[in-house]
Backbone bond lengths (Angstrom), bond angles and torsions (degrees), N, CA, C in turn:
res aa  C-N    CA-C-N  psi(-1)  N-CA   C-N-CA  omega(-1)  CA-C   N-CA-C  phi
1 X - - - 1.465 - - 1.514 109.58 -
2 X 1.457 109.43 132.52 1.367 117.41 -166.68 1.584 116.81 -124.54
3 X 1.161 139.19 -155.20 1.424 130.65 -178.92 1.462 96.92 -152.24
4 X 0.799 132.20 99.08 1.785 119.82 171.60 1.633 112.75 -118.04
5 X 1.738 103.54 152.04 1.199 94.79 -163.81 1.686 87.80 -154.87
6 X 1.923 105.68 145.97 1.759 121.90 -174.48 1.282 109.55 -99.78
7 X 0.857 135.50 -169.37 1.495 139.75 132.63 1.560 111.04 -178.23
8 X 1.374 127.49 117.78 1.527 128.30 -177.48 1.885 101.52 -100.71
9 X 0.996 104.07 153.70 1.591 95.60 158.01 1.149 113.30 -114.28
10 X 1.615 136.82 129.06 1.696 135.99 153.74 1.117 116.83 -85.13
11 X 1.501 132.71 -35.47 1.368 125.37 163.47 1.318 110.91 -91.34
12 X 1.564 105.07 126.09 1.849 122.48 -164.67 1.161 96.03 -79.45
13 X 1.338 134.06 -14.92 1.481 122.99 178.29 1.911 119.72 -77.50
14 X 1.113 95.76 17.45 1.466 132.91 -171.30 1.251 117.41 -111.81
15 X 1.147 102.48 -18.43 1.765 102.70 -160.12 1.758 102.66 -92.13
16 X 1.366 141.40 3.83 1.065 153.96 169.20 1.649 106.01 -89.58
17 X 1.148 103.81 -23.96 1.484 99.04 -170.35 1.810 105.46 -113.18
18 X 1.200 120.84 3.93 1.347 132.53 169.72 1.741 113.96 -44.72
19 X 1.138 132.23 -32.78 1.456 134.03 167.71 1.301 122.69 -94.83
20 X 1.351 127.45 3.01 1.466 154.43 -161.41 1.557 90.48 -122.23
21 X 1.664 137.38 -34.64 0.844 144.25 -134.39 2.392 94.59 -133.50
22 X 0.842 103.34 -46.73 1.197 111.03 178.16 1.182 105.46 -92.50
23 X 1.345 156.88 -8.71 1.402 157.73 -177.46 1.486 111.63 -81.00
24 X 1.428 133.82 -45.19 1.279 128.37 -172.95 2.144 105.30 -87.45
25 X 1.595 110.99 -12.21 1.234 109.92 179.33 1.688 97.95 -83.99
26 X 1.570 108.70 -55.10 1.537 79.18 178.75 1.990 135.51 -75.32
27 X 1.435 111.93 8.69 1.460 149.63 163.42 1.682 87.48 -40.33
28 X 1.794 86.68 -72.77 1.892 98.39 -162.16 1.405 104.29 -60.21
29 X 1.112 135.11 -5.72 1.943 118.48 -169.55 1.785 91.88 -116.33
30 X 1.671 110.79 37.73 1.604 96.04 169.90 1.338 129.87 -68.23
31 X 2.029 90.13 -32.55 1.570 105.83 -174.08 1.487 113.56 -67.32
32 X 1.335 118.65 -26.41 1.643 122.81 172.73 1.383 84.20 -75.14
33 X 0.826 154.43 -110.58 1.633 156.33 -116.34 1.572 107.78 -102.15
34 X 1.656 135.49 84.09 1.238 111.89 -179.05 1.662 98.56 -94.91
35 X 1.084 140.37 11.21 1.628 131.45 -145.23 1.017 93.22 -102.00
36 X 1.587 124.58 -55.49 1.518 116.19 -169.66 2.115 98.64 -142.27
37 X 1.075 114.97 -178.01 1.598 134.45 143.56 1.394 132.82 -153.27
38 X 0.992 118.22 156.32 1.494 127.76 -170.71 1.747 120.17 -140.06
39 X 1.174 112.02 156.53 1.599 121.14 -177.29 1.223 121.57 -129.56
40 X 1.568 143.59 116.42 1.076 137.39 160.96 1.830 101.77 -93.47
41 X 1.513 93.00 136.52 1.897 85.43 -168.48 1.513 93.44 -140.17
42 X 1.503 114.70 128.08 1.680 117.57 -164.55 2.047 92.81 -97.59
43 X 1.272 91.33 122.17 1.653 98.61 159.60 1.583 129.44 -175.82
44 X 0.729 131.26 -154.31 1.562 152.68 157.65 2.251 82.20 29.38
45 X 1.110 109.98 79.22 1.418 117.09 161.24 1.098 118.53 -69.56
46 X 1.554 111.58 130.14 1.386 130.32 -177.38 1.810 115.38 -123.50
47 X 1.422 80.48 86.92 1.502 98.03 -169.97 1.339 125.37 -61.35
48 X 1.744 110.87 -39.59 1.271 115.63 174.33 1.070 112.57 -68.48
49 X 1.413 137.49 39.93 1.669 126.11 -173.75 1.372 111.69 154.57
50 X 1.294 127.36 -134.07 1.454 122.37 174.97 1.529 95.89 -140.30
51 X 1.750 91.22 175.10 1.826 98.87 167.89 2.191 86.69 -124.93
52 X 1.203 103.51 153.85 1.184 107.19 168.46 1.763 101.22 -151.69
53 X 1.162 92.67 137.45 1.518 114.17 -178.28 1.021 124.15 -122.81
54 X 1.787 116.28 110.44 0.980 124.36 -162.05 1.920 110.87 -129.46
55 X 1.618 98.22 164.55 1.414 115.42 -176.42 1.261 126.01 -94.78
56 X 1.302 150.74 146.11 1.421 167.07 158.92 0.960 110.60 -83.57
57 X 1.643 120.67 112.40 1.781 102.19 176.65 1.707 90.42 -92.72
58 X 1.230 117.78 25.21 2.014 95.82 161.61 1.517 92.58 -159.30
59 X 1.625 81.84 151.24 1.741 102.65 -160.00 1.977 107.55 -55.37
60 X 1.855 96.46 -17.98 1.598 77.92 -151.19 2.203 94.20 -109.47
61 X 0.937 101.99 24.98 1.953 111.61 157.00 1.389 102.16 -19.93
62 X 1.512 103.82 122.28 1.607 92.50 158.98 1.409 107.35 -96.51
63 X 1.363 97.98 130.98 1.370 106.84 179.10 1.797 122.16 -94.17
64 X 0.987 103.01 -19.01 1.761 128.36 148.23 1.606 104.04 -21.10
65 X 1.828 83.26 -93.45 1.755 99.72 -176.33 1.783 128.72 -29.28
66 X 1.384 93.34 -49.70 1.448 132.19 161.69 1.373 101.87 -27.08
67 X 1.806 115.68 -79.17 1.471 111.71 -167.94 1.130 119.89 -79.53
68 X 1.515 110.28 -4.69 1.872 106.75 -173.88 1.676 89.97 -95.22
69 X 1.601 125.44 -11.55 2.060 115.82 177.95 1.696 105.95 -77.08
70 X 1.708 98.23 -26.78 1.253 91.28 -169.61 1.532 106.42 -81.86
71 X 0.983 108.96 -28.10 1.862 118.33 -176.03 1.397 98.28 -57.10
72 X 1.168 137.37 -37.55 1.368 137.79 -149.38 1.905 86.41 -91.22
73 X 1.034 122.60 -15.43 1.632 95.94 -162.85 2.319 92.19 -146.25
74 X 0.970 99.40 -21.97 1.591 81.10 148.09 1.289 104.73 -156.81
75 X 1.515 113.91 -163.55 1.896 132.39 -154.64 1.546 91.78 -92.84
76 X 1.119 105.30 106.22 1.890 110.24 166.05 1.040 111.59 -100.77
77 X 1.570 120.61 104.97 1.694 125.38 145.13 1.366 130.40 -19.10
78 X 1.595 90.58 -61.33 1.933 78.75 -172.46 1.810 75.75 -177.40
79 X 1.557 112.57 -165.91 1.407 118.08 -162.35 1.351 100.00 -169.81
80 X 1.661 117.96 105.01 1.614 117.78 -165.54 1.637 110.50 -93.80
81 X 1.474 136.47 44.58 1.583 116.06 165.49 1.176 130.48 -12.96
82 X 1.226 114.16 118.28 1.568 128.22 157.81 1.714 115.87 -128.36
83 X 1.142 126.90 81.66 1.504 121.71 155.88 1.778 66.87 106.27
84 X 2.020 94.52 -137.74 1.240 109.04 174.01 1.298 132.54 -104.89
85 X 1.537 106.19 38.36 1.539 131.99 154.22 1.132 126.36 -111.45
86 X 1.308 115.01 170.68 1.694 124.21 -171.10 0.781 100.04 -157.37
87 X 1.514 128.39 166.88 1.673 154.06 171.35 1.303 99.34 -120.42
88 X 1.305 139.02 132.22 1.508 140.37 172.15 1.726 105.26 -105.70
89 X 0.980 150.16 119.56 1.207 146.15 138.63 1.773 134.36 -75.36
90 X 1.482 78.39 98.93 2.069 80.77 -165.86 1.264 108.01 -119.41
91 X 1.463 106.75 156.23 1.834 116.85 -168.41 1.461 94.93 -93.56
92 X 1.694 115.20 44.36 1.208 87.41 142.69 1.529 109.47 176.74
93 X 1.624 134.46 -178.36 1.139 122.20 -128.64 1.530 113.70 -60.29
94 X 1.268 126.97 171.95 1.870 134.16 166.50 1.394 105.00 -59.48
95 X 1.488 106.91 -47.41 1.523 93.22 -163.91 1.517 106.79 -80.98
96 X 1.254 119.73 -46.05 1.799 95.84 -177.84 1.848 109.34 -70.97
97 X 1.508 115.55 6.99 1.576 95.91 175.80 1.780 100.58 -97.85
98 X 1.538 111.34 -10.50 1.617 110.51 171.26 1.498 102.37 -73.71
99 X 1.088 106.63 -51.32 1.361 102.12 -177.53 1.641 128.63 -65.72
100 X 1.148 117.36 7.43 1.475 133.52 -174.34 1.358 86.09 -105.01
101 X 1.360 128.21 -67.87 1.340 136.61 -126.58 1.667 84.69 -82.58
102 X 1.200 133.25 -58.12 1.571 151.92 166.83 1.467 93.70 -22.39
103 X 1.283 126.05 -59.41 1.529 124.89 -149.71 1.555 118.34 -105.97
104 X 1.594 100.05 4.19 1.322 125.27 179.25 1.469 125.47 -133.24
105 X 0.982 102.36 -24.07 2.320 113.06 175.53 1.709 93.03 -150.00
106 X 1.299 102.06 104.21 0.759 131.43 -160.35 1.950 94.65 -97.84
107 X 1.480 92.04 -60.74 1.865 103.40 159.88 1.052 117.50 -39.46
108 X 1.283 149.77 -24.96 1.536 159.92 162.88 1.074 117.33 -73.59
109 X 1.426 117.75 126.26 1.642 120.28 -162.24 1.809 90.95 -117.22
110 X 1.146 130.46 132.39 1.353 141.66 -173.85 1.513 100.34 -83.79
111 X 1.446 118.88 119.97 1.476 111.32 178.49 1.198 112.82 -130.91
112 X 1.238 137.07 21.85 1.258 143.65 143.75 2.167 107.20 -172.35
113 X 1.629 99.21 175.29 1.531 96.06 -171.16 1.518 100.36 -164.01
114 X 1.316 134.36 116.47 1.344 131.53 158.41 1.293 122.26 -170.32
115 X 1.008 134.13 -135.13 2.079 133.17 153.05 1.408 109.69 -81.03
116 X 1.670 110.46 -44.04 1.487 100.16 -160.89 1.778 117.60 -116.75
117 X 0.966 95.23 -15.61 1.523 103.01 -162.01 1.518 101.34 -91.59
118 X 1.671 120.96 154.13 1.547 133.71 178.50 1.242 105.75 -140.97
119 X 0.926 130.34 141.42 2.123 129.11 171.14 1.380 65.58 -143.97
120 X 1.922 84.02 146.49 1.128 153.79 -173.51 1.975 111.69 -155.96
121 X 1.580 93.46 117.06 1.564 104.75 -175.98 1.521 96.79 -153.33
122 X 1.908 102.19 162.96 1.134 103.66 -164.94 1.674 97.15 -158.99
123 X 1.336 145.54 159.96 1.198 129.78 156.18 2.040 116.85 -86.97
124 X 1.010 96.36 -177.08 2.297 95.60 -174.96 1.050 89.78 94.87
125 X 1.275 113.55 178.27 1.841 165.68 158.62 1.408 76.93 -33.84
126 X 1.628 110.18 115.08 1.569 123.73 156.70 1.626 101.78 -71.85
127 X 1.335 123.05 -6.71 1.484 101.83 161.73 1.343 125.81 -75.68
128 X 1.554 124.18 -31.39 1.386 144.25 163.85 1.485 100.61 -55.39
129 X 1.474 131.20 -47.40 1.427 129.54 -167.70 1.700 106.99 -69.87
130 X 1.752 103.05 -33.93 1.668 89.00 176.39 0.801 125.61 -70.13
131 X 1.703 132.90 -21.96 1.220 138.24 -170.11 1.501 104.08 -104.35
132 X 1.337 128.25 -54.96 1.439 97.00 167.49 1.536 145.17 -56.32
133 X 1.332 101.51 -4.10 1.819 115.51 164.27 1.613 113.15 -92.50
134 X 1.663 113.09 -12.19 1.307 111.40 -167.46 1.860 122.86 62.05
135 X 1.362 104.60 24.71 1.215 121.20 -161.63 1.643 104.72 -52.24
136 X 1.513 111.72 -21.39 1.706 118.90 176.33 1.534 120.07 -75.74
137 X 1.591 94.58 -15.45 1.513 93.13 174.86 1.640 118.15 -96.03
138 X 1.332 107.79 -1.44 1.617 108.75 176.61 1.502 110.16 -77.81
139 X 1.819 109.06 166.88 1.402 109.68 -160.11 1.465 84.16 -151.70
140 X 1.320 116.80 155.35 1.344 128.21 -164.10 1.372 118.36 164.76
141 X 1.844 112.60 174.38 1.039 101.46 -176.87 2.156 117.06 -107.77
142 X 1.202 100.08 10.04 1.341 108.42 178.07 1.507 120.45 176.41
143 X 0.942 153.50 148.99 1.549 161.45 -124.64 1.200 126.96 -170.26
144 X 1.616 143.30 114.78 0.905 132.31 145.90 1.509 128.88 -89.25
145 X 1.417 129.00 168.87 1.613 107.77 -179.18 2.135 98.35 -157.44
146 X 0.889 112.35 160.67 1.147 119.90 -167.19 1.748 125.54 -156.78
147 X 1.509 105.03 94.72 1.742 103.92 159.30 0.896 120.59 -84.28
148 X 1.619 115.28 144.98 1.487 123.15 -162.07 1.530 97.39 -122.01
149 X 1.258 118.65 146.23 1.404 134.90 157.06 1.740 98.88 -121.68
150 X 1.251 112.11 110.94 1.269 138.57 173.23 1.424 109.80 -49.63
151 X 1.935 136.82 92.80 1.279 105.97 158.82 1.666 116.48 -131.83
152 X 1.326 105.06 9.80 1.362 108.87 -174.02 2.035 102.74 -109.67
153 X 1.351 105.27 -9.45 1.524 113.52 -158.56 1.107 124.78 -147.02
154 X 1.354 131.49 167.41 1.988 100.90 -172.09 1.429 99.46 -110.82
155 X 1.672 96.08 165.51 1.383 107.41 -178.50 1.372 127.01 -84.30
156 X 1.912 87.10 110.94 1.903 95.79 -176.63 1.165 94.60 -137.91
157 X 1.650 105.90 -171.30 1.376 117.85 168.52 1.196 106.26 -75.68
158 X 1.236 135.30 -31.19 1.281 133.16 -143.60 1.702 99.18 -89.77
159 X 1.195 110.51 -37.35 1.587 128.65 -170.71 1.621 109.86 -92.29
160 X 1.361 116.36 11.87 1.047 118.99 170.95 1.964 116.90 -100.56
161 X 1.397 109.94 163.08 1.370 99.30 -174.57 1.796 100.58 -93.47
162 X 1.733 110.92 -175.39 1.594 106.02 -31.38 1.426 156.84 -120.97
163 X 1.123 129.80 -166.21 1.201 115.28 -165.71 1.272 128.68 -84.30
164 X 1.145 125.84 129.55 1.699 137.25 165.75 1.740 133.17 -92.95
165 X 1.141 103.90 51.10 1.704 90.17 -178.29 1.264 109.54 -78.53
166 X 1.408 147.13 33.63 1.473 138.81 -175.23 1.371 121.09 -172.40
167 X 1.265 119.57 147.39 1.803 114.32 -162.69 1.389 121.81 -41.54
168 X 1.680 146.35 93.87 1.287 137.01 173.81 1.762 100.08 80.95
169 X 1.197 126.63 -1.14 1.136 139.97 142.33 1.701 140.99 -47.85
170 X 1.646 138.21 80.81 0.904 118.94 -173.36 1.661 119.34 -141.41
171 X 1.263 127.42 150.49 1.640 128.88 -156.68 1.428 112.73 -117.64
172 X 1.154 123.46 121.60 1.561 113.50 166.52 1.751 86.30 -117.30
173 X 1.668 87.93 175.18 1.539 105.67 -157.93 1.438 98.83 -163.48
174 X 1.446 110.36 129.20 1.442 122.77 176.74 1.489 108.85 -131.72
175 X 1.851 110.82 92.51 1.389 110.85 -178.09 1.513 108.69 160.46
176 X 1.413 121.27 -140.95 1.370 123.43 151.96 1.492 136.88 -179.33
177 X 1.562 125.51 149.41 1.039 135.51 -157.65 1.264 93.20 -89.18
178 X 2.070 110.96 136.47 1.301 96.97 162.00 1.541 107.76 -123.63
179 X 1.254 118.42 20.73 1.671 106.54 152.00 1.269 116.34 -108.30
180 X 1.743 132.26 58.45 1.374 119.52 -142.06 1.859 96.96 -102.87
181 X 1.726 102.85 -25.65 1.259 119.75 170.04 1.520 117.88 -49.83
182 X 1.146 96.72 -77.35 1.776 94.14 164.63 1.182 157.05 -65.44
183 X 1.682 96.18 -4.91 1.755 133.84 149.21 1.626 103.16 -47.39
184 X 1.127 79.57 -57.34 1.968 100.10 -140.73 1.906 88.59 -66.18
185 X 1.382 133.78 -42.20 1.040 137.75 -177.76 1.450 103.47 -56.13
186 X 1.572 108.28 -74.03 2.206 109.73 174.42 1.803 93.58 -25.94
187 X 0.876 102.34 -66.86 1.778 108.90 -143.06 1.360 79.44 -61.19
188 X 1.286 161.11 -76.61 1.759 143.99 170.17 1.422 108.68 6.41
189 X 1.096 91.13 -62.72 1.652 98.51 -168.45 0.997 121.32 -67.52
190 X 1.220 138.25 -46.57 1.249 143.74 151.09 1.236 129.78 -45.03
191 X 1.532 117.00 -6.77 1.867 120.64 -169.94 1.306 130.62 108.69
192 X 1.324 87.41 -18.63 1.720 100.39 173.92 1.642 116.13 -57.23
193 X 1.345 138.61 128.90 0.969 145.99 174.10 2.071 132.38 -75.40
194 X 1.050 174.31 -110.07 1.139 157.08 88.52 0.950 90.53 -169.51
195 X 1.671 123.73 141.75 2.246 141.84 168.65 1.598 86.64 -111.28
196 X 1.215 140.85 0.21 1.859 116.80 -176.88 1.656 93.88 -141.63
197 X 1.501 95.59 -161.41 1.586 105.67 171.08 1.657 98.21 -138.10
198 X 1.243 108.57 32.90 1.505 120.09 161.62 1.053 97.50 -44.09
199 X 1.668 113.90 157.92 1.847 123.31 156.13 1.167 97.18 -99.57
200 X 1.497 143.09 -14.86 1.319 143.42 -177.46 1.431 114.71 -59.13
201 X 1.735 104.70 -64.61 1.576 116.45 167.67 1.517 103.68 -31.15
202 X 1.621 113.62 -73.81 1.610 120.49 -158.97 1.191 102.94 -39.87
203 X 1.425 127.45 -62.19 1.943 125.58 -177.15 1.614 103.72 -60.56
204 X 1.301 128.76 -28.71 1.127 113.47 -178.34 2.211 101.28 -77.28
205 X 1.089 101.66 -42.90 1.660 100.61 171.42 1.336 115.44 -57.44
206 X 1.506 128.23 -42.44 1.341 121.21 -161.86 1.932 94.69 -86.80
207 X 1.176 123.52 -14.98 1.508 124.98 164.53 1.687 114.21 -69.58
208 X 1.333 115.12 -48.27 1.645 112.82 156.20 1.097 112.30 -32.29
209 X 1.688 100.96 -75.05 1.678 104.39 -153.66 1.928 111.19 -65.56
210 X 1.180 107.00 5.40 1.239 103.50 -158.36 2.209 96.22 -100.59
211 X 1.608 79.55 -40.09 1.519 78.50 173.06 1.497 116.05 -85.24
212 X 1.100 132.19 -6.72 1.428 146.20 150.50 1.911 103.49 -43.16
213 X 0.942 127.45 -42.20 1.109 131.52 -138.54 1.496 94.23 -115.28
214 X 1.046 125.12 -2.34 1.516 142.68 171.92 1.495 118.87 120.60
215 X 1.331 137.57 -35.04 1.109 152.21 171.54 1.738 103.80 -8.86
216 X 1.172 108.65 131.76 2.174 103.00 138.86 1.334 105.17 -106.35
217 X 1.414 85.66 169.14 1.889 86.23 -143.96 1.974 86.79 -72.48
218 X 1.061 146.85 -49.11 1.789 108.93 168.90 1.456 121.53 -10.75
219 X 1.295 113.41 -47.58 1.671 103.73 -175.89 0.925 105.80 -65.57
220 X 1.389 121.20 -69.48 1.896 143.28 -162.35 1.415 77.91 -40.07
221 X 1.545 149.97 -58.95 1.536 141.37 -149.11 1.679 110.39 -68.71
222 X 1.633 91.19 -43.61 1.254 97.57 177.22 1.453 127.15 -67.37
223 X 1.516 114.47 -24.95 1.336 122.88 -176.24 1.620 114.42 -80.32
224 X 1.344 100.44 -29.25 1.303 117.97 174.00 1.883 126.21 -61.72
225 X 1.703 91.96 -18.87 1.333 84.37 178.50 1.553 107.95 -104.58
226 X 1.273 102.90 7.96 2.141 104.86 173.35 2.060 83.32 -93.14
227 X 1.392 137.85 -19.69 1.432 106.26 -159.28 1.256 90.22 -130.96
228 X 0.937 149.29 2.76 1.641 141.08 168.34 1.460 105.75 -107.10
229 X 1.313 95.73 109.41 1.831 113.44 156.87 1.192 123.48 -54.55
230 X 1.024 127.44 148.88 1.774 134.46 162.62 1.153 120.07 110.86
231 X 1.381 109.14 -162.25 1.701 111.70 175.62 2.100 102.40 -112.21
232 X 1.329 75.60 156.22 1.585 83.99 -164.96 1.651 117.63 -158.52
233 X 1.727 109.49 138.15 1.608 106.44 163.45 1.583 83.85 -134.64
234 X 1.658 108.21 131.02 1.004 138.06 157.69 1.599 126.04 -66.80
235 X 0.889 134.31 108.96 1.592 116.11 149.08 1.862 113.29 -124.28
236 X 1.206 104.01 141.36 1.530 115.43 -159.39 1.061 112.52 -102.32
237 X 1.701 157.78 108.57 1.310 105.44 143.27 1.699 132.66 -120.46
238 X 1.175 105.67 -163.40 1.101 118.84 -167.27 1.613 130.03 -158.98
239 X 1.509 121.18 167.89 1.789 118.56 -137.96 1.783 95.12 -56.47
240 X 1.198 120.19 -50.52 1.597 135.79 -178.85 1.717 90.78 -77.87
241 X 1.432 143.38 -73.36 1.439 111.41 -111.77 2.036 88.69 -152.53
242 X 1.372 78.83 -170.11 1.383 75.03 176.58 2.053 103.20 -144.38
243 X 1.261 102.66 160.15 1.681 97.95 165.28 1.501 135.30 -142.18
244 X 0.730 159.16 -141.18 1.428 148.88 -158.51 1.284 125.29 169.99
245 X 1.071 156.03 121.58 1.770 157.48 -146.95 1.456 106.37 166.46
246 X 1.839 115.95 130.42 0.887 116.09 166.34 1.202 108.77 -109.55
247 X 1.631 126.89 -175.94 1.441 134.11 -165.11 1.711 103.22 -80.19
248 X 1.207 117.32 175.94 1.596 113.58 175.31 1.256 129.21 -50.11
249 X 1.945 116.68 -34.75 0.893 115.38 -151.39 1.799 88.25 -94.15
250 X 0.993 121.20 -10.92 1.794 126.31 -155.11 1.692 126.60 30.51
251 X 1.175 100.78 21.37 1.576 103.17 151.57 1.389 149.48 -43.92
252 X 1.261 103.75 -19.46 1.281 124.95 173.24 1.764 99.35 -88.50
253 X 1.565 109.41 126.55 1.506 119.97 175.00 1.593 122.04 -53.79
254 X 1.346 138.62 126.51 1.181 142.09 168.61 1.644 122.62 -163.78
255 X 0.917 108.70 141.84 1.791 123.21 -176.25 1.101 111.69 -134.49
256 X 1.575 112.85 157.79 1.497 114.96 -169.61 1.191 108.85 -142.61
257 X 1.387 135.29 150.84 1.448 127.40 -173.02 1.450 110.27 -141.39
258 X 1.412 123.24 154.46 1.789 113.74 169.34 1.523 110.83 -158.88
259 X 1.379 104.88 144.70 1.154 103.16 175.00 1.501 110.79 -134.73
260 X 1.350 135.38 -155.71 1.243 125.89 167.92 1.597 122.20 -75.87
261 X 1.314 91.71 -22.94 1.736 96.15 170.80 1.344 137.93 -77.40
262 X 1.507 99.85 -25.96 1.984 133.20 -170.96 1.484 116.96 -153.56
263 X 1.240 93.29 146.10 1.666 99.65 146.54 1.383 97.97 -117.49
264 X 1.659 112.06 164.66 1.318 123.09 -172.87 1.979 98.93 -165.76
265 X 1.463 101.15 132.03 1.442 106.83 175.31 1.686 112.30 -116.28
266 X 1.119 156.44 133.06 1.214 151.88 -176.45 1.838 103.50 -127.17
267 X 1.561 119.21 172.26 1.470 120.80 159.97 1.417 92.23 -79.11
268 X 1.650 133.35 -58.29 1.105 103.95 -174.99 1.412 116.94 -143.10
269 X 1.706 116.70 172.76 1.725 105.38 -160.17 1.466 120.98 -36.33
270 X 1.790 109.42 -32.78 1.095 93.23 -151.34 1.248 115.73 -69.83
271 X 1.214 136.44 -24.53 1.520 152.21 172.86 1.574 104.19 -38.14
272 X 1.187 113.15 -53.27 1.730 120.36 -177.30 1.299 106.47 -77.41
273 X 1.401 119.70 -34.20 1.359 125.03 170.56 1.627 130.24 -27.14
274 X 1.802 98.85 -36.12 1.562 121.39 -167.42 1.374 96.88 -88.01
275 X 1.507 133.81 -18.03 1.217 114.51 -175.25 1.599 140.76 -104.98
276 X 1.030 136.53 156.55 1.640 115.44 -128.00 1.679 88.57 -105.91
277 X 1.948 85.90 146.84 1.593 88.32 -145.71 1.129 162.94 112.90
278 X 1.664 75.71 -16.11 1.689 100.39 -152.19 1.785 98.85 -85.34
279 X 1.587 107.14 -26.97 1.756 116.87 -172.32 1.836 97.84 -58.74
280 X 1.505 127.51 -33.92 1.268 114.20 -172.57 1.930 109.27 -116.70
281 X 1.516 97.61 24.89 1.601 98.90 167.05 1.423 119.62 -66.66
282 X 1.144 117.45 165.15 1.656 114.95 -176.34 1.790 96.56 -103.40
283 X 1.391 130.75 106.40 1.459 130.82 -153.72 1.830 89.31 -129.60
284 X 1.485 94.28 153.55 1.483 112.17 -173.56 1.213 118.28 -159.84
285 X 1.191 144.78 126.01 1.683 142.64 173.80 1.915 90.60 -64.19
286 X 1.677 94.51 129.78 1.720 104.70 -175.37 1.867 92.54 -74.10
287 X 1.146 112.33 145.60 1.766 129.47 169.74 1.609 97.71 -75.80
288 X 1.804 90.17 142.51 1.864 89.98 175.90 1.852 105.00 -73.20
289 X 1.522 96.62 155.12 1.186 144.77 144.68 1.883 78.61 80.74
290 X 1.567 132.24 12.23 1.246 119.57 147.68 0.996 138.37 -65.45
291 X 1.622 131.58 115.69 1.714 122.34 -173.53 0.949 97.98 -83.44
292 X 1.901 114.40 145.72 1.437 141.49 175.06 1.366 89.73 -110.58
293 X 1.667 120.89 147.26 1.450 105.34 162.76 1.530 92.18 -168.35
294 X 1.189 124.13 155.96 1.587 141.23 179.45 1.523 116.48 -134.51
295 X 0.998 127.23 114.57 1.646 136.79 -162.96 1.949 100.32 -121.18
296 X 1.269 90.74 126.73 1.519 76.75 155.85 1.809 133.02 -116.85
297 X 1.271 104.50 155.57 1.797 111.02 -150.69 1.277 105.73 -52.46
């Protein structure tokens, strides 16, 4: 049992208050998820290059050293610390700065990579995680967020959601895959990469590789429900938008709400409950294996 939680903004006069605004919904899904939480949060695009956000598996990283290795071999913007994460902003592509970072900090676990997108995750009391990330003071244009109750994987940072295997691309998941083993092997073969034995990662990899392969992500959703086993609520996101689909059987809890200001998906009301507006939103439990999704133009 997990806690997952959406939030898009349509009115931009909103988009400052998006972590002020997403902080008390993912608050409410502690009791589903007390082990860990996590944030994928879309903003501040860095067009000339990428942002990649990465992990420390020990508190005391110099992060110093870090920006004067990267200075020496490409164009660094700037370098955002938080705890024992960072955001790097570099002038230049994801893949040769994965591939640097891979073959050089090895201690650094890559947890997301594109123009717009940042995750930030942590294990404890996702109430401790909002406030020690300051997650109320971020501003943006859309959000995913995720409490975890640990039962397929152990409790780390690393194994917590959510997941990023693909450019500005990222997956949380409340439920579970049960062919994720023999997923996770194909997708090897094919190029797909994996740091855990999450089932979360694997749907977030087999959604890469799928849009790799030509797909928009409607297909990749659709394809996903002939090759992913289990029970499942999806929420996706991505550089514009975000989407939503549960598995056939829709057993897994989820609701959806919208108004002119937002869309917003939670496991349950009360999460949407906190957000203003929310008493005259037009709200609906999403139908299985129907995609919900909001893009902006």
């Amino acid at each position: 049992m997990c806690g997952i939680v959406g939030l898009f903004i349509k009115n931009p006069a909103l988009e400052s208050q998006l972590g002020a605004l997403i902080a008390p919904m993912l608050s409410e899904m502690t009791e589903r998820g007390p082990d860990s939480a996590g944030i994928a949060i879309y903003r501040d695009p860095h067009t000339n290059g990428c942002k990649i956000s990465v992990l420390a598996q020990h508190s005391n990283f110099d992060w110093n050293a870090l920006e004067v290795a990267i200075k020496t071999v490409f164009s660094l913007k700037k370098i955002a610390v938080v705890h024992n994460q960072a955001v790097l902003f570099v002038n230049s592509s994801a893949d040769e700065v994965q591939d640097w970072l891979d073959n050089n900090y090895s201690e650094l676990s890559i947890t997301s990579s594109g123009t717009n997108i940042e995750v930030f995750k942590g294990v404890g009391d996702p109430l401790d995680f909002i406030e020690k990330f300051d997650i109320k003071s971020m501003s943006g244009t859309h959000a995913l967020g995720h409490t975890r109750m640990a039962t397929e994987s152990a409790i780390t940072t690393e194994h917590s959601h959510p997941f990023s295997t693909g450019q500005d691309l990222c997956l949380v998941h409340n439920g579970s895959l049960s062919n994720h083993n023999r997923l996770r092997e194909t997708l090897r073969r094919r190029g797909v990469k994996f740091t855990t034995d999450n089932d979360t990662e694997v749907a977030a990899g087999y959604l890469s590789w799928r849009l790799s392969e030509g797909d928009d992500l409607e297909q990749a959703l659709n394809h996903a429900i002939d090759d992913l086993d289990g029970f499942y609520t999806f929420a996706i996101g991505t550089k514009d938008g975000f989407a939503v689909m549960r598995d056939p059987v829709g057993c897994k809890p989820a609701i959806m709400a919208e108004t002119d200001d937002w869309a917003a998906m939670a496991s349950e009301y009360r999460a949407i409950a906190t957000l203003p507006g929310a008493e005259n939103a037009r709200i609906w439990e999403p139908e299985p294996t129907q995609i919900y999704s909001w893009k902006r133009s």
